[in-house]
C-alpha positions, 0 to 999 in steps of 0.5 A: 282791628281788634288788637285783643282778640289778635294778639297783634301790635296796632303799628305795621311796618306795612298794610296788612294781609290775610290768607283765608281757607274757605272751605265753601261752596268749593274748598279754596284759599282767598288772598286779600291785600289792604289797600286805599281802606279796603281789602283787595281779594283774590280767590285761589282754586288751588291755593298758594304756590309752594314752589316757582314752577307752579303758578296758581290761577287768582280770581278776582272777587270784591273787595272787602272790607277791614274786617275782614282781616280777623273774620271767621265763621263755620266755612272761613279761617285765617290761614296765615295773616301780617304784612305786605310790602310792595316792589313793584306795580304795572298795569300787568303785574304786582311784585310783593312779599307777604310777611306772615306767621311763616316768614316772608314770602315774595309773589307776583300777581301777574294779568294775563290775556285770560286773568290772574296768575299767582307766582312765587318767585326764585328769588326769596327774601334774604337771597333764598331761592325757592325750589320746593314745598315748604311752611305754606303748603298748609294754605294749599287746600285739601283734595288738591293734586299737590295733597294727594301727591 
């Protein structure tokens, strides 16, 4: 990572993460997680969850690579952007906080029969229970039905 152009401290207490607003062929946000020297990616149609009532449909898409972390072009900037620690793994399901620009923020990525759920959970980092919209909604993209609410 190019510690000059980000800013950033090379040392992570953790693997790092990206949240990217695309804005094409269709206006979404793609989650990608650093994992075994790749960044593992998820294409979320309508963005973020900002509250636990609201799962998120994650697409799976190809992995990416490292570069990835920092890249931008006319149709690709970086939402948010840090750190990732994991709480738990199945084959089912990845419980995980994101510790981005906006403070840390738990999920859990869950496989069902059809595919891939994206979950805030309840329970946030520090004993804080989520319950309504708050710093990530700016990774929910335009024109979807919570920005027009």
């Amino acid at each position: 990572m190019d510690q000059e152009r980000t800013g950033e401290s090379a040392v992570r207490p953790g693997p790092a993460f990206v949240v990217h607003d695309h804005r094409r062929p269709r206006h979404h946000v793609d989650l990608r997680l650093e994992e075994n020297g790749a960044l593992r990616s998820w294409a979320l149609p309508r963005g973020l969850p900002v509250d636990p009532g609201h799962d998120r449909l994650a697409v799976p898409v190809p992995d990416h690579g490292l570069d990835h972390l920092t890249y931008e072009d006319a149709d690709k900037s970086v939402a948010d952007t840090g750190w990732w620690e994991e709480h738990d793994r199945t084959d089912r399901r990845i419980l995980f906080t994101l510790h981005g620009r906006g403070g840390p923020r738990r999920y859990a990525l869950i496989r069902t029969a059809r595919g891939w759920l994206l979950h805030l959970t309840r329970d946030q980092v520090g004993g804080v229970r989520s319950t309504s919209v708050d710093s990530q909604a700016s990774c929910v993209p335009a024109g979807s039905a919570q920005t027009r609410a």
